[in-house]
Phi, psi and omega in degrees: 000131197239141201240125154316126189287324194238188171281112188237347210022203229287297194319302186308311195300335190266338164296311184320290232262353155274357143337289223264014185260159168214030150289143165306320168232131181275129167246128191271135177216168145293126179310296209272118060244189191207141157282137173267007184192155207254023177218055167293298197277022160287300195285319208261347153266010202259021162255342163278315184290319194275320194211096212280002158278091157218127164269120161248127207254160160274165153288166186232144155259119196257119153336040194355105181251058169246155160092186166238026191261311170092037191298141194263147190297095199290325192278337168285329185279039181249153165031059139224096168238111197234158185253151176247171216182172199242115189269152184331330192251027167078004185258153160311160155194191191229167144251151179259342170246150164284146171045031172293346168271004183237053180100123175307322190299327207256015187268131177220142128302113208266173195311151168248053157217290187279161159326155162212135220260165209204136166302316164193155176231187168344055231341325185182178219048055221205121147254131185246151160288133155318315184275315140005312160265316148319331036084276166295339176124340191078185160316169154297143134291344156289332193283106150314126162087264148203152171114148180088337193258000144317323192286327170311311199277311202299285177338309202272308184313312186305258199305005169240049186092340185256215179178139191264139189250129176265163175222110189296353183240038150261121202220120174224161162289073190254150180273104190260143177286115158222002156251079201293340181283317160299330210224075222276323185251039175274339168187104051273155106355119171282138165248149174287149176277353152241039139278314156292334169298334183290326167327302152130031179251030186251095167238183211264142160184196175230033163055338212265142166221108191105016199095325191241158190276125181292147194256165183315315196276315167321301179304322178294302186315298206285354161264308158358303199274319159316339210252316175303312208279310189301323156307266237259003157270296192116130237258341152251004182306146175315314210288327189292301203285332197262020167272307174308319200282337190253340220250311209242353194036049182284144174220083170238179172222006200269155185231005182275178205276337202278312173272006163292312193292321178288354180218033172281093178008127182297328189279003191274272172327292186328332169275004179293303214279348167251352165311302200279356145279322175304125161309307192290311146001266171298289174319329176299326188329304218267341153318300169316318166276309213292291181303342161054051180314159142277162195273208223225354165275330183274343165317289185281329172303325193236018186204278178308333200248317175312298179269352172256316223067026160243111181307181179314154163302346213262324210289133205306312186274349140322305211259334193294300191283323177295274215312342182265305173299314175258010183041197181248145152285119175230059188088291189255338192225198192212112149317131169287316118261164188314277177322348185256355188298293217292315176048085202345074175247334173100236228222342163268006159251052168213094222185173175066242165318323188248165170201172245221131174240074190302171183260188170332169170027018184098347203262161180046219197134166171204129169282139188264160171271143185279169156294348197257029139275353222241000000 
């Protein structure tokens, strides 16, 4: 057991412990969870044995995490075998379908037996070849804490030659804090502010991510997520800047790198401008050139769009079909549109998605869908 003197989170921690491995293949897990069988890890190589660039993931089972028993959640465990996939703000998430946005007739389901490859999975629970990861880079050794390095990993297997699988007869049993009402302050995890500071976030700004001021665990994820998007997106990509525009609420549509720097938050931007400093960094860069990965246009054409039938979130017909399937958020309530937010209240039921566009000389108005929505 190998114990860290400091606090490392996730990446760093998983990096440590594939140092010190000498096996062929690294298998990544979770405390909190169980195996549900006793020829799990049978299923989860044999897609490696078919393809030696393969991540292979497990399915997941959620656990009741109340009580002391751990009963497993029978109405959350129905259909699930699912593609994971990447949500607006950049976090994992799942679908249960392929085309689900094109007609019922046109909905494919994936296998509950065979493997099946996914766009991304999970954090970890997951096995790989050891030169295999090594090969790709291993983690960011920058990415803090938690967050970003499913999202890391996923990418870079994809666009550098391999392809990621989930296997429906690997099966674990995991415990997720999902009773955040009972138990309000078990996650997110409060961090000490002098834990961001040993990190290097203790700079002067105004935080906000999303309309609101950000917490020790928020500044981490979302410099993380900066850190991904700026590699394995691109640092001038459409999907990077309408990331900048909805996450910080810039309201702009210009897309060159010249009005990014001028109009990303300074307390932000600062971590662009010391990334390109960072050693660990520069290294994934030169992982990236040496494997002579593809770029994130290439991605969304042959891995997102190919296996879910949805482009990336950022993408103009991405943002097009949630709004017509999902109306605006128009702060405390939700709308079929930005005009229909106020139901004749003015400018203080215009909010979230929108915002109150007064007329000539201040008076009357209308609500509008912002730019960083659109």
């Amino acid at each position: 057991i190998i114990t860290n003197p400091k606090p490392q989170g996730c990446a760093r921690s998983r990096i440590i412990g594939a140092q010190k491995a000498s096996a062929d293949i690294l298998m990544f897990v979770d405390s909190h969870i169980e195996m549900e069988s006793s020829t799990w890890l049978q299923h989860l190589l044999l897609p490696i044995l078919e393809n030696p660039r393969t991540m292979s993931i497990q399915t997941i089972d959620v656990m009741n995490d109340l009580g002391d028993t751990y009963d497993y959640v029978e109405e959350k465990n129905k259909n699930n075998e699912q593609y994971g996939v990447l949500n607006e703000e950049f976090f994992f998430s799942y679908v249960q379908n392929r085309f689900g946005n094109m007609g019922q007739e046109a909905v494919e389901s994936p296998s509950d037996r065979l493997p099946y490859e996914t766009p991304f999975g999970p954090g970890s629970l997951f096995a790989i070849r050891r030169d295999e990861f090594w090969r790709l880079g291993g983690y960011d050794y920058g990415l803090y804490v938690w967050g970003g390095e499913n999202t890391e990993l996923a990418l870079k297997v994809w666009t550098c030659g391999g392809r990621v699988v989930m296997v429906p007869c690997s099966r674990v049993g995991h415990v997720y804090r999902v009773h955040l009402k009972e138990n309000a302050d078990r996650w997110p995890p409060p961090l000490a502010q002098a834990l961001t500071d040993r990190i290097g976030l203790a700079h002067d700004g105004m935080w906000n991510v999303r309309g609101s001021p950000a917490s020790n665990f928020t500044k981490i994820i979302t410099r993380n997520n900066l850190r991904v998007l700026n590699l394995w997106v691109g640092e001038t990509h459409p999907a990077t800047l309408k990331y900048y525009r909805q996450t910080f609420d810039i309201a702009t549509s210009e897309s060159s790198l010249q009005q990014q720097q001028r109009l990303l938050p300074p307390e932000w931007y600062q971590y662009i401008e010391e990334m390109k400093q960072d050693k660990h960094w520069l290294y994934q860069q030169s992982k990236k050139v040496e494997n002579q990965c593809q770029d994130f246009d290439w991605f969304d054409k042959h891995v997102f769009m190919k296996l879910v039938g949805r482009h990336h979130p950022w993408h103009p017909k991405s943002i097009v079909r949630k709004l017509k399937e999902n109306g605006v958020n128009c702060g405390a309530h939700k709308a079929g549109n930005c005009k229909l937010c106020p139901q004749g209240n003015g400018a203080a039921w215009c909010n979230g998605d929108c915002r109150w566009e007064y007329g000539k000389g201040g008076g009357g108005g209308e609500c509008v869908l912002k730019d960083s929505a659109k």
